[in-house]
C-alpha positions, 0 to 999 in steps of 0.5 A, a space after each residue: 545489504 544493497 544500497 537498493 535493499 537500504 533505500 526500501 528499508 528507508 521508506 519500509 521505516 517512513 511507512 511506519 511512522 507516517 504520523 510522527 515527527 523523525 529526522 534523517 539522521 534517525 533514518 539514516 542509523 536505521 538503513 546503517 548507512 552514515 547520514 551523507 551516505 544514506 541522503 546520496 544513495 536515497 537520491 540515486 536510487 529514487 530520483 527524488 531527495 529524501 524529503 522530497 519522498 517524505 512529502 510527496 509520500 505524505 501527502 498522497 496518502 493523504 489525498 487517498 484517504 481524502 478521496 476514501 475514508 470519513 474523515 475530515 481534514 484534521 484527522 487527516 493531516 494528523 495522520 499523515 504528519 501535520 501538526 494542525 489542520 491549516 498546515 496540513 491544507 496549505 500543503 495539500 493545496 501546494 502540491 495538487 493545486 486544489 482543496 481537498 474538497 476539490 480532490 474528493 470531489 473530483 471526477 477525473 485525477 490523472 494519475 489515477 487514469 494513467 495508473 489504471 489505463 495501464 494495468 487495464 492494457 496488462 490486465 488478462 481481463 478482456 474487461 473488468 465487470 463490476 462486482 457487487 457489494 452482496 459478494 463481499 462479506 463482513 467478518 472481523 480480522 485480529 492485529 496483524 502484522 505485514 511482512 513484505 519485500 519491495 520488487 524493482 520499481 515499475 517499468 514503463 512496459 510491465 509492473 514488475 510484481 506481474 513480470 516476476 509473479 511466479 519466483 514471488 510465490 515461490 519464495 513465499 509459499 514455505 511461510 504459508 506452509 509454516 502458518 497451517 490453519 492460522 489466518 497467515 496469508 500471502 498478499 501483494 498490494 501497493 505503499 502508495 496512493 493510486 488516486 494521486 501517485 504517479 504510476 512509475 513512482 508506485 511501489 508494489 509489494 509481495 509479502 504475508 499477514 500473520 496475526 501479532 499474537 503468533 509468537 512463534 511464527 513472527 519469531 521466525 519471520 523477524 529473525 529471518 532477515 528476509 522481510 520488512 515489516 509493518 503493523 496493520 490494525 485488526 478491526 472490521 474489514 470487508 472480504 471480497 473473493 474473486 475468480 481472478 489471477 493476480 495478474 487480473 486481480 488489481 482492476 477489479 479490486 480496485 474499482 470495487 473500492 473506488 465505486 464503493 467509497 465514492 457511493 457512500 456503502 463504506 469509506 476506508 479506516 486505512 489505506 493498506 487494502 491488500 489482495 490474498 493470493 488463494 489459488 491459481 485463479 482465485 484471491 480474496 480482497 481485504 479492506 479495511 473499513 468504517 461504514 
């Protein structure tokens, strides 16, 4: 593997174990490197120490489900890592220099302006027109698992999920094939908190959800040594077809989620919302939700 292919396989592992105590060194064995190697590598490539990514990466996700989900700060910390409710908000408070009260509440984040002012300016929409709630349909999806390649990290000019969309496709297109009629779809989303993550930390993804109880094509997809993995919760979720590209998609869907969260119509389970590529000019948003 490439030391760039080591460094996502790290944060594929921190995804997975956002709530659970691991050590570097358990990291490190994961990515095969040694752990001196693996902290030096993890730093160049990131710009940032291996836990410095830890926590900014905790924490974010959290202040995303502190702005979208219905639970409280307790459940939220637990999620994200804290062992107890003050020591998860005396770090959210040392990072964004606000309660999480505050964040939630909060009418204009930062990141979160800079992030879509950016991909407003990429979009190929002239304008994104909200989409209403009676366009989306509540249906229920089984145990799925995520099988998923990170891009190069964003640039300044363009996001790289955009810039190589096509080879993407491509390259997943004979896994959809293999799915046949099954819930198998191809997908792209972000790992990261677009209400507090700054938009040239985020990491895009292109990949494919197939349900856990297909044997034979996660055997196939584990032993090809193409992809990381996560597991994603079945459950309720909320499915919104758009007439849109990829490419003018992410707008769109994320202000559906935002307005919607922010009035009260559902709140998030989760943060893993993703949009499922069915065509040239059309996508289907997945969200997971608690109403």
């Amino acid at each position: 593997m490439s030391p760039e292919e080591q460094v996502n396989g790290a944060v594929s592992y921190v995804q997975r174990h956002m709530g659970e105590d691991f050590t570097a060194r358990q990291v490190a064995d994961h990515s095969c490197l040694s752990y001196s190697r693996f902290l030096h590598v993890f730093a160049q490539h990131r710009q940032e120490s291996f836990w410095q990514y830890v926590k900014r990466h905790r924490l974010e996700q959290a202040a995303s489900l502190v702005r979208f989900s219905g639970y409280n700060a307790g459940e939220i910390g637990e999620r994200c890592g804290y062992a107890t409710r003050s020591s998860f908000s005396k770090a959210f408070y040392g990072h964004f220099n606000c309660t999480t009260r505050a964040f939630q509440s909060a009418s204009f984040l930062p990141h979160e302006h800079q992030t879509m002012s950016v991909v407003h300016s990429l979009s190929e929409a002239a304008s994104v027109e909200p989409v209403d709630l009676s366009a989306a349909e509540w249906i229920r999806l089984p145990d799925l698992m995520l099988y998923y390649f990170i891009p190069p990290r964003l640039s300044a000019d363009e996001p790289a999920f955009m810039k190589s969309f096509g080879s993407w496709h491509a390259r997943l297109q004979p896994w959809a094939i293999q799915g046949g009629s099954q819930f198998l779809r191809m997908v792209t989303g972000t790992l990261d908190s677009v209400p507090a993550t700054p938009y040239l930390m985020l990491n895009t993804y292109f990949g494919v959800v197939v349900p856990r109880y297909d044997d034979f094509l996660n055997t196939l997809l584990n032993n090809s040594g193409s992809f990381l993995s996560r597991p994603l919760c079945g459950g309720k979720y909320l499915r919104l077809p758009l007439q849109h590209s990829c490419r003018s998609a992410s707008p769109v869907c994320y202000e559906f989620v935002k307005q919607n969260c922010l009035s009260g119509n559902f709140k998030l389970r989760e943060n893993q919302f993703f949009i499922a590529l069915t065509g040239e000019s059309e996508c289907e948003l997945y969200i997971p939700v608690t109403v």
